[in-house]
C-alpha positions, 0 to 999 in steps of 0.5 A: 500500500506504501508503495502504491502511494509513492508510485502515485506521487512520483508520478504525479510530480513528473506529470506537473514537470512535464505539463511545465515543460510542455506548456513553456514549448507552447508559449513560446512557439515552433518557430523559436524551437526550429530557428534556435535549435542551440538556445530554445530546444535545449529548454524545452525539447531536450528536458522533455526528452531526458524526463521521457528516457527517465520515466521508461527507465522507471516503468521498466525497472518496476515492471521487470522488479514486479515479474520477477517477484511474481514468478518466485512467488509462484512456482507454478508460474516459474515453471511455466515460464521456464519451459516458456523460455525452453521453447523459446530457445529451442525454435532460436536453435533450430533458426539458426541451424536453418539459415544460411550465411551467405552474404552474396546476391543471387546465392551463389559462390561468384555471386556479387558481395552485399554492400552495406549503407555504411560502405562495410560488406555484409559478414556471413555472420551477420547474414546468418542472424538476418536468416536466423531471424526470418526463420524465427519469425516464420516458425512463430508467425505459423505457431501463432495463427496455427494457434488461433485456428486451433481455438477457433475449430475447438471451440465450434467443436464443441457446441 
């Protein structure tokens, strides 16, 4: 209950700094904050953005905090999550084992390197995160519409 109310007025505080902040931008316009991007948008953007990264700092802590004292509180969720994680990491494994580390056009040994945005070519190693990746979002992507469609037939099934 004690810590209900500070979270209450923790985030009361930051919404009062942030309304400040929001309503000074106001006042003073677009114009200033485009025309002086040194002066004007250090005052008011900038704080804005900092109170932005310090609460998500926050609401990430209390909801990772908050998990962690429900899962060890509960075996029975523990265990879920773990076998949860298992699975998780087994599809990883089995996408990665999938994918190839190519890193040509065409898929061919003489094919042409990838050139990267940056100038740098396109390592196998990273090519075959890329393919990991794709796989793990095909595997899940079927796992999750193969679930939904699962539901669907049990549920008429059994009317």
């Amino acid at each position: 209950m004690v810590l209900h109310k500070v979270l209450k007025y923790l985030v009361l505080l930051l919404s009062v700094i942030a309304m400040g902040f929001f309503f000074y931008t106001l006042a003073i316009g677009d114009e200033a904050i485009e025309l002086n991007t040194e002066g004007s948008q250090a005052v008011t953007v900038s704080p804005l953005i900092i109170l932005a990264y310090i609460t998500l700092g926050l609401i990430v802590l209390i909801v990772v905090l908050f998990v962690l004292k429900g899962l060890f509180t509960n075996p029975d969720a523990l265990k879920k999550s773990g076998i949860s994680v298992g699975l998780l990491l087994l599809v990883a494994a089995i996408s990665y084992a999938l994918a190839d580390d190519l890193n040509t056009v065409g898929f061919v040994e003489g094919g042409e390197v990838i050139e990267l945005d940056n100038g740098s070519e396109l390592s196998k190693g990273t090519s075959k995160l890329i393919g990991t990746s794709l796989y793990m979002f095909y595997i899940l992507a079927f796992v999750a519409v193969a679930t939904v469609v699962w539901a669907g037939i049990s549920k008429q099934l059994k009317k």
